[in-house]
C-alpha positions as CSV (number, residue, x, y, z in Angstrom):
1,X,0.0,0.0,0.0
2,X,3.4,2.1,1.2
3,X,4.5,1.3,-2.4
4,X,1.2,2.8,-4.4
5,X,0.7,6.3,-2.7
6,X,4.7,6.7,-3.3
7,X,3.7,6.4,-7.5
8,X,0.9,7.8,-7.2
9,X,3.0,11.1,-5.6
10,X,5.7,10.7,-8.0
11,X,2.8,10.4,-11.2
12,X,1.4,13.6,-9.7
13,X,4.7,15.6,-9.4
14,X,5.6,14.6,-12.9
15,X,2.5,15.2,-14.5
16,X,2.2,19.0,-12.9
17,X,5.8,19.5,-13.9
18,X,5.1,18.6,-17.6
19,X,1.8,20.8,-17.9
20,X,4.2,23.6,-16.7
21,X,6.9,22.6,-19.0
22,X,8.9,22.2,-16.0
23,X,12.2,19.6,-17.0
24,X,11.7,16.2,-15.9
25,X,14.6,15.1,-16.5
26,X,15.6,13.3,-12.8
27,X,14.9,9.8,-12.4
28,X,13.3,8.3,-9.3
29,X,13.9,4.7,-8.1
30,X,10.9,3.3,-6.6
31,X,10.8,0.4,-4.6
32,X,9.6,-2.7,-5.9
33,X,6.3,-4.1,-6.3
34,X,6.4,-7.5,-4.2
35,X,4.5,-10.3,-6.4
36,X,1.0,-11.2,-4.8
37,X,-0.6,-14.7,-5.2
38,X,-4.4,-13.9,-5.4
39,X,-5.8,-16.8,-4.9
40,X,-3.9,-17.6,-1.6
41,X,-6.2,-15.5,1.0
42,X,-9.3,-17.4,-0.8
43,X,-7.8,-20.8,-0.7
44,X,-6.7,-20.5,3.3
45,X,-10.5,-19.2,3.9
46,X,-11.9,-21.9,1.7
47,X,-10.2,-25.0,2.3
48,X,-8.4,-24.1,5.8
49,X,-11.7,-22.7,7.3
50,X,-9.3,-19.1,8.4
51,X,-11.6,-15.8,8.8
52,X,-10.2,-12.6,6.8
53,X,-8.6,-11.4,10.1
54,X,-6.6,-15.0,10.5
55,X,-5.7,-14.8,6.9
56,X,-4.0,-11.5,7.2
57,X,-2.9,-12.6,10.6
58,X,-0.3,-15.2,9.3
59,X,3.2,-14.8,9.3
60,X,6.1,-17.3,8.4
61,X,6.9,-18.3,11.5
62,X,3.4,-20.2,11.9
63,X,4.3,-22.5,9.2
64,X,6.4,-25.9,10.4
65,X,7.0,-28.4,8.0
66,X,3.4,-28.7,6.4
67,X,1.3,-27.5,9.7
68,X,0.3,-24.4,10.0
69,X,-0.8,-22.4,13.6
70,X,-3.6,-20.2,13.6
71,X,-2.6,-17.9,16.4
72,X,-3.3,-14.2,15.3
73,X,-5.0,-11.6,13.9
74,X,-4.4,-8.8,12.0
75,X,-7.6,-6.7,11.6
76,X,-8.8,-3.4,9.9
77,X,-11.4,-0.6,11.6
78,X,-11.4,2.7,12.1
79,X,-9.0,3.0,9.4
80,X,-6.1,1.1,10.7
81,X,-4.5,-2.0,11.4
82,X,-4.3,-3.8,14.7
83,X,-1.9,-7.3,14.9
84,X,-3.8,-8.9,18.0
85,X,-1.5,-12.0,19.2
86,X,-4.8,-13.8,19.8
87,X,-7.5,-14.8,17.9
88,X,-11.4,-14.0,18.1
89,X,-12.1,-17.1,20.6
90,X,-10.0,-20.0,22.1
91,X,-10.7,-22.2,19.7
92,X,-9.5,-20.2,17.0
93,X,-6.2,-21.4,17.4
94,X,-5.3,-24.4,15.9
95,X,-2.9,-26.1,14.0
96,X,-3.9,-27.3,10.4
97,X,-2.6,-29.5,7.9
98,X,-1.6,-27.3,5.0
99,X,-2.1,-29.3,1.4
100,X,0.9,-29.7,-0.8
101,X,-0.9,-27.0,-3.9
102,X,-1.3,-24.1,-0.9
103,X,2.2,-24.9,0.6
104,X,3.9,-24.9,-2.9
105,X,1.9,-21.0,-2.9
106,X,3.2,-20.0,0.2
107,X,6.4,-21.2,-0.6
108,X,6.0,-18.5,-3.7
109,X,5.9,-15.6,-1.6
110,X,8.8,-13.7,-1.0
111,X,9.4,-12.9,2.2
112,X,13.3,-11.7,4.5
113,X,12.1,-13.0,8.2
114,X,9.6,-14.9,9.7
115,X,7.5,-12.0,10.9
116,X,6.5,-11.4,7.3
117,X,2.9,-12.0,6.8
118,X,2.0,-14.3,4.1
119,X,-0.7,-12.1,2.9
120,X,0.2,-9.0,3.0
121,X,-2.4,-7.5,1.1
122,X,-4.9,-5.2,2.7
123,X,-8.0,-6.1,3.5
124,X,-9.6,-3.8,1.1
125,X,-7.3,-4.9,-1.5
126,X,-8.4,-8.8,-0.5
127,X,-12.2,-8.2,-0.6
128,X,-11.7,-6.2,-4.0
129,X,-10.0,-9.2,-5.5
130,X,-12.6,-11.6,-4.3
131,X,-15.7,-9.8,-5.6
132,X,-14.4,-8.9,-9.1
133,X,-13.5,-12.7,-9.2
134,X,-17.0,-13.4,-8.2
135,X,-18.2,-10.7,-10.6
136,X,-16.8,-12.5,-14.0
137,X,-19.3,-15.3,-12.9
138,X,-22.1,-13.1,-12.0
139,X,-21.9,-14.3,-8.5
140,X,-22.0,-12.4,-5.0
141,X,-20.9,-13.6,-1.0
142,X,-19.1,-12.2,1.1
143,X,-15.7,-13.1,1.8
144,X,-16.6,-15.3,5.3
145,X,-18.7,-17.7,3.5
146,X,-16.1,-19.6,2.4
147,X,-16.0,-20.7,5.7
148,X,-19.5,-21.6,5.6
149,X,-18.4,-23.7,2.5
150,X,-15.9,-25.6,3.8
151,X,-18.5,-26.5,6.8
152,X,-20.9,-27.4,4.4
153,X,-18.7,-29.6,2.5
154,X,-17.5,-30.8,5.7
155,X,-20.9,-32.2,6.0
156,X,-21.3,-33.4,2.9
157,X,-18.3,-36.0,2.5
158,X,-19.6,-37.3,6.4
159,X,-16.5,-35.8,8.3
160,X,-17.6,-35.5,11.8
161,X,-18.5,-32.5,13.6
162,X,-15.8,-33.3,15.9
163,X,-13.3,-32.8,13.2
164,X,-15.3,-30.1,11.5
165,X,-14.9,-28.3,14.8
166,X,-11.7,-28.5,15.0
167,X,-10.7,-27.3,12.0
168,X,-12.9,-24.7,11.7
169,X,-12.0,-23.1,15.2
170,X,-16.2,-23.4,16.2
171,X,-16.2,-23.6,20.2
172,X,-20.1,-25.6,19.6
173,X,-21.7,-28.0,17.4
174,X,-24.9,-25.7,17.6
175,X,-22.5,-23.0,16.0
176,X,-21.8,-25.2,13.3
177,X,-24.9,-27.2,12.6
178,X,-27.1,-24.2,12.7
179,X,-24.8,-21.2,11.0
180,X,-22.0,-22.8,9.2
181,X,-23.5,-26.0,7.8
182,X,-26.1,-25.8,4.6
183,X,-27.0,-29.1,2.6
184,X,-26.3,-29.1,-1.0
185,X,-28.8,-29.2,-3.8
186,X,-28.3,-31.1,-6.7
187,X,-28.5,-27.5,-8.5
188,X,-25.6,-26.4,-6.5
């Protein structure tokens, strides 16, 4: 975000000085864009069950081997950003299994020390990326249900609510049965 209102000021500058035929003739060395995966803040809400604020709440040092820890959050209101080193509720933090396609995407991301967040992307920026992607198809949701997704599919293939629970960070089953979990149609 740093990295955009710096070429936005610079695009500004330049542009004032050339409708002024002011010389532009200095050259200005802006930092690089850091490559972004996309798809990666869907896929960990989807198919890891993590909220928006647990998505942006991951750093590198959560990963070990192929587990990851759900311990944090990194939330947006009023404006700014808070890091809380806890999540929403207790069961919120858990470890997860990562599968070998979002490892290999994490693994992607540059990053110097383990305090870098794997997302870095803002939340705005996140939720913009989501509902033009949802837009191609002519569909709309809000980020969070893909975790109703993943409970519902959950349900589905017969995994237990146990499990569900688990990896889902739900502190009930009546959470799950009766907000998270929806039955498939045939349409669907």
């Amino acid at each position: 975000m740093f990295n955009k209102s710096i070429r936005e000021a610079v695009h500004l500058v330049t542009s004032a000085m050339k409708l002024y035929s002011v010389n532009t003739a200095f050259n200005i060395a802006l930092p690089q864009k850091k490559p972004q995966i996309k798809e990666l803040p869907c896929l960990l809400a989807m198919w890891l069950s993590l909220r928006m604020s647990e998505v942006r709440g991951l750093q590198f040092r959560d990963i070990h081997g192929s587990t990851l820890t759900v311990c944090r959050s990194r939330i947006y209101f009023d404006g700014e950003e808070h890091l809380r080193e806890v999540n929403k509720t207790y069961e919120s933090t858990r470890v997860l299994n990562l599968p070998p396609y979002i490892m290999e995407l994490i693994q992607k991301v540059p990053h110097e020390k383990d305090t870098d967040f794997v997302v870095s992307m803002g939340y705005q920026h996140i939720k913009g990326i989501f509902n033009r992607s949802l837009a191609k198809y002519g569909l709309k949701m809000r980020f969070h249900d893909l975790r109703h997704i993943l409970a519902s599919v959950m349900l589905a293939l017969g995994i237990p609510d146990k499990y569900a629970m688990e990896r889902g960070g739900w502190s009930t089953p009546n959470t799950l049965k009766n907000i998270y979990q929806h039955i498939f149609s045939k349409e669907r």
